[in-house]
N, C-alpha and C positions, 0 to 999 in steps of 0.2 A: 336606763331610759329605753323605752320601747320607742320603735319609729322617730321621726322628725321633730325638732321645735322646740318648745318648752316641757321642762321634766312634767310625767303626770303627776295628777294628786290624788296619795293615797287614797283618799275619801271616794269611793265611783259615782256616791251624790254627787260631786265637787261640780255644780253646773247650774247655770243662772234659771232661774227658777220661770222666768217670763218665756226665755227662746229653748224650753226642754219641754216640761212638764204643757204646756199650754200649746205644743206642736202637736202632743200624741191625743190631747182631748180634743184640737180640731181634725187632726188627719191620721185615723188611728188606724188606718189601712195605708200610708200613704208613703213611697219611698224617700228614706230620708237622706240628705245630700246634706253641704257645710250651707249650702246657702238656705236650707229649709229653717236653721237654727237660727241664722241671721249674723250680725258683724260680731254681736256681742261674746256668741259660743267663741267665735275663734277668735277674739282678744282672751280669751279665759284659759280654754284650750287646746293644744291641736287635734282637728279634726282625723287625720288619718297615724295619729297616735290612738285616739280613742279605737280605730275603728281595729287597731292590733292588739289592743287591750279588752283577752277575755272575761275577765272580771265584769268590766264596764258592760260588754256585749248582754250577758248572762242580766246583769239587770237590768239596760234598755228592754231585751227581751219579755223578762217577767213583766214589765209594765205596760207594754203594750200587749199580752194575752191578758191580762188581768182587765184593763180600758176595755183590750174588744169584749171579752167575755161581760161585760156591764152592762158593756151598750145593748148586747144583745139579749140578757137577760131581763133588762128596761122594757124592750120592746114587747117581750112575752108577756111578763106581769102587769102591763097597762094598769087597771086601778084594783089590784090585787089587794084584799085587807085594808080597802076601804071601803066601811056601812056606812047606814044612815047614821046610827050613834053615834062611829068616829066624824063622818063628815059634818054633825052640828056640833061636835064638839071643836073640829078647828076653825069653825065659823064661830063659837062663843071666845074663842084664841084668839081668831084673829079680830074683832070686834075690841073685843077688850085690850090687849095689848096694841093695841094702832094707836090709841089715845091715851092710853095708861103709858106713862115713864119709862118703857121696861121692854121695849123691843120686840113686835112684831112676828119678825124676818126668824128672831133667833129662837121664841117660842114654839111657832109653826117647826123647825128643824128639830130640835128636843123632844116635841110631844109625837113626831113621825118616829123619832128613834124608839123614844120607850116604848110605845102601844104598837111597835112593828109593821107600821101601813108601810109597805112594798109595794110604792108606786114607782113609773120612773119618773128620772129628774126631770124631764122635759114637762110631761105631764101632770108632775105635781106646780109647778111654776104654773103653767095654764089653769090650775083648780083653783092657786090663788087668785090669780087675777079675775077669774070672775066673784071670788069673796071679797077683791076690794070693792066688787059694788057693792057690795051691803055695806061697808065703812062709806062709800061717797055716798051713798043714800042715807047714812044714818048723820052725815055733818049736812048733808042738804038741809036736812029736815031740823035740826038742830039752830039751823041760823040761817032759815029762807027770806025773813025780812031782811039780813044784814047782805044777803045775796042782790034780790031785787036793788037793793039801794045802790050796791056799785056801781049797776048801768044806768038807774036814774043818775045819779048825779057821779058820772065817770069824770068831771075832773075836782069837784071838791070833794068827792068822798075819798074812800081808804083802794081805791083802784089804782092806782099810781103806785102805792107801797106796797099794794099786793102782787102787782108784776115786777118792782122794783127787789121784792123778797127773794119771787121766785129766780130771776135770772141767775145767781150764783149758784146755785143747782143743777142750771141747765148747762152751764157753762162748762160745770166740773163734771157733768156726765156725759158732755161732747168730749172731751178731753180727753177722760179716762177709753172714753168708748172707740177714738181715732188710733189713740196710743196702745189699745190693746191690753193694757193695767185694769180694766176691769174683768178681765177672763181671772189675771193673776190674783186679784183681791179677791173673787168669787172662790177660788182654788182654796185659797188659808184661813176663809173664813170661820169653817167648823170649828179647826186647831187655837184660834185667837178670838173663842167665843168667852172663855175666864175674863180673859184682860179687857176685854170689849164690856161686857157688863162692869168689872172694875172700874172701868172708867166711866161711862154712865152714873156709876154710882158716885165717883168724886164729883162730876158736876152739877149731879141733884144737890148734893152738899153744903159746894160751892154758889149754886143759886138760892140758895133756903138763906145760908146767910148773909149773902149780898141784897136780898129782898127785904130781909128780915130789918139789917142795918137802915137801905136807903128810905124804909118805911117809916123808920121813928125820927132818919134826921128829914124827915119831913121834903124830900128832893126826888118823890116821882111824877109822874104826871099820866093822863090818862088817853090821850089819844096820840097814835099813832103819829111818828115823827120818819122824816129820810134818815136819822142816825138807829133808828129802832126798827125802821123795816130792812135796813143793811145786817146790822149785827146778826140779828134774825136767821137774816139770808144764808149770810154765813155760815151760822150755827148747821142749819138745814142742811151741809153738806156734809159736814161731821157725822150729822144723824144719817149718814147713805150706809154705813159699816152695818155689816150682820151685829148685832149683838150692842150696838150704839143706842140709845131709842132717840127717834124723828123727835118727836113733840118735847122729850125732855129739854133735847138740844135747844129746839127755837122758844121754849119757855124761857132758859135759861138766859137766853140771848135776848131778850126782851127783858128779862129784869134787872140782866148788868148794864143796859144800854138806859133803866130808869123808866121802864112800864110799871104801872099799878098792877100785883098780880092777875088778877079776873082780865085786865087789857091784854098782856101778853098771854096770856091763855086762850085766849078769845081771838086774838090775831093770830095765834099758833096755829089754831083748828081751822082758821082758815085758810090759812094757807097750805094745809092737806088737800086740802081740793083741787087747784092745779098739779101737784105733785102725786096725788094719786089717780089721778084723770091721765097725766103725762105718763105717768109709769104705765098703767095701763094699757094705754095707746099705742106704745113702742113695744112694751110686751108683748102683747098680743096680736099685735102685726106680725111682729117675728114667729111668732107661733103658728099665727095662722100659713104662713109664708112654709113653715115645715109641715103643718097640717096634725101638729099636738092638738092646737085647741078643736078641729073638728073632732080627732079621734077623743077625745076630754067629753066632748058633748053630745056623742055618736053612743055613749056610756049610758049609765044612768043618770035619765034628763033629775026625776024628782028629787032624789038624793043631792046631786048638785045643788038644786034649787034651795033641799033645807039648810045646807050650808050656809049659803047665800042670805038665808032669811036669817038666819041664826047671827051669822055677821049684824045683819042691820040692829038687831034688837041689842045683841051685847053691845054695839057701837053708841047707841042711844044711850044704854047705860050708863057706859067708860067717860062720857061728855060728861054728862049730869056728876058723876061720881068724883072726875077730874076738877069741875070747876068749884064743888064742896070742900075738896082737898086742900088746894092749893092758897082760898081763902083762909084757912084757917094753918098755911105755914107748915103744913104735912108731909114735905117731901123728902124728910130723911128718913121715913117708911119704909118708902121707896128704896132709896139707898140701901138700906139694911139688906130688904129682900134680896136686891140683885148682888149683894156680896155674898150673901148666902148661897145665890145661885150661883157663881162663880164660883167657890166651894167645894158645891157639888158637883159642878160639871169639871171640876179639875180632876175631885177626886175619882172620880169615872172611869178613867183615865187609866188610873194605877188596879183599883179593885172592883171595876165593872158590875156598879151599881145597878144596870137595867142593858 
């Protein structure tokens, strides 16, 4: 046993992943003490054992030149190996998968890997966020009279369930956000994109045949209920994971709760609209607060812009194409695709597909 306390462990990973790994991505220049790590390191292990244990030194070390050397590299390549071509191409990405079953967040990461756009992190996060206008423009435009109507008529229409949906979203994203577990879910997301689409896929499955059943014992109904805009709600938190998809979740969650498909589908999509308005808002504050999204639009204004357009148009589509689907009980499609995906992005892994 080196130094004081409890024996080390061989492993020099051997350290909670929340007060390690999520200290050097916020303070990657920054002297690190036992209190930097927090109670947890040193219930785990002792601190000035680590700090005689050159092993462990040797790869704290590596990993903090490897962060800074990122960060810094980020800054130079701003929107390096991104054209016009790539940038309609992850606006018809991200259009299409925001409403399509199959994960957004995770496709935009995938299609940056293979086609090699070296943006940085920061900057590529602000290129989304102005493509989710094109997705909020293209459900605007998709269900403008269902829009209007919630403020005519805010207490008999579907406005109560549409805020009642949203709050378990907002809840679970102050939470994670106060607690610091959404740095660490941000961190695993890449690594737990298999099992994230795997899972997706079980419960497209799972709703095809819960839909399929309560369709012929004749026990769904078609306007939105407080048990159908909760599950939903629910659901909608599930859909927060990289590699989860939003709309699958809260479709899903509306046809166990006993929606007619076309209603949970239609409730689903709308309730993307405060969730990607929300996400936006908070995004992009923060953005602008470091000054990504100016240098993001200080770039190339028109390029951004076909993005943007490109989102709306494939978002138009993904609507139209989603609510055909799902009529006609199509969602183990879906499923297949993303096991497939899941597959390939394991297989990746081992023999470095792209």
């Amino acid at each position: 046993m080196i130094g004081e306390g409890r024996p080390i462990r061989t492993n020099p990973w051997a350290f909670h992943l929340r007060d390690s790994i999520v200290f050097y991505v916020t303070h990657p220049c920054g002297r690190r003490t036992p209190q930097d790590y927090g109670p947890k390191f040193e219930d785990s292990v002792n601190f000035r054992a680590i700090l005689f244990d050159l092993r462990s030194l040797c790869v704290y070390n590596s990993i903090y030149r490897n962060l800074c050397h990122r960060l810094e590299r980020g800054k130079e390549i701003a929107l390096e190996g991104l054209t016009y071509l790539k940038s309609i191409l992850l606006g018809i990405i991200q259009g299409l998968t925001e409403f399509l079953p199959v994960s957004s967040s995770a496709h935009i990461t995938l299609f940056t890997e293979i086609f090699g756009i070296k943006i940085g992190e920061e900057l590529l996060e602000a290129f989304i966020v102005m493509l989710h206008l094109g997705t909020l423009l293209a459900v605007l435009i998709c269900y403008i009279k269902r829009v209007f109507s919630l403020f005519a008529h805010p207490i008999s229409g579907e406005l109560k369930w549409l805020i009642l949906a949203t709050l378990p979203t907002v809840a679970y994203a102050l939470i994670l956000k106060f607690t610091g577990w959404d740095e660490v879910i941000a961190s695993c997301a890449r690594y737990l994109l298999p099992f994230a689409f795997l899972f997706t896929a079980l419960i497209l499955l799972l709703a095809d045949g819960i839909g399929k059943a309560r369709h012929e014992a004749k026990t769904t109904h078609k306007y939105v209920r407080f048990r159908d805009a909760l599950s939903m709600g629910l659901m909608q938190c599930v859909g927060t994971f990289t590699g989860v998809s939003r709309s699958g979740s809260t479709i899903a969650g509306g046809l166990a709760s006993g929606l007619t498909r076309k209603s949970a589908a239609d409730f689903a999509f709308m309730m993307s609209i405060p969730a990607i308005l929300g996400a936006a808002v908070l995004d992009g504050w923060k953005l602008i607060k470091g000054g990504q999204l100016t240098e993001t639009l200080s770039g190339d204004l028109p390029m951004i812009l076909a993005g943007i357009a490109a989102a709306l148009v494939s978002g138009l589509l993904a609507i139209r194409l989603m609510l055909a689907v799902i009529r006609k009980s199509k969602l183990k499609w879906f499923s297949l695709y993303l096991a497939l995906l899941a597959a390939l992005v394991f297989a990746n892994e081992y023999i470095h597909i792209w």
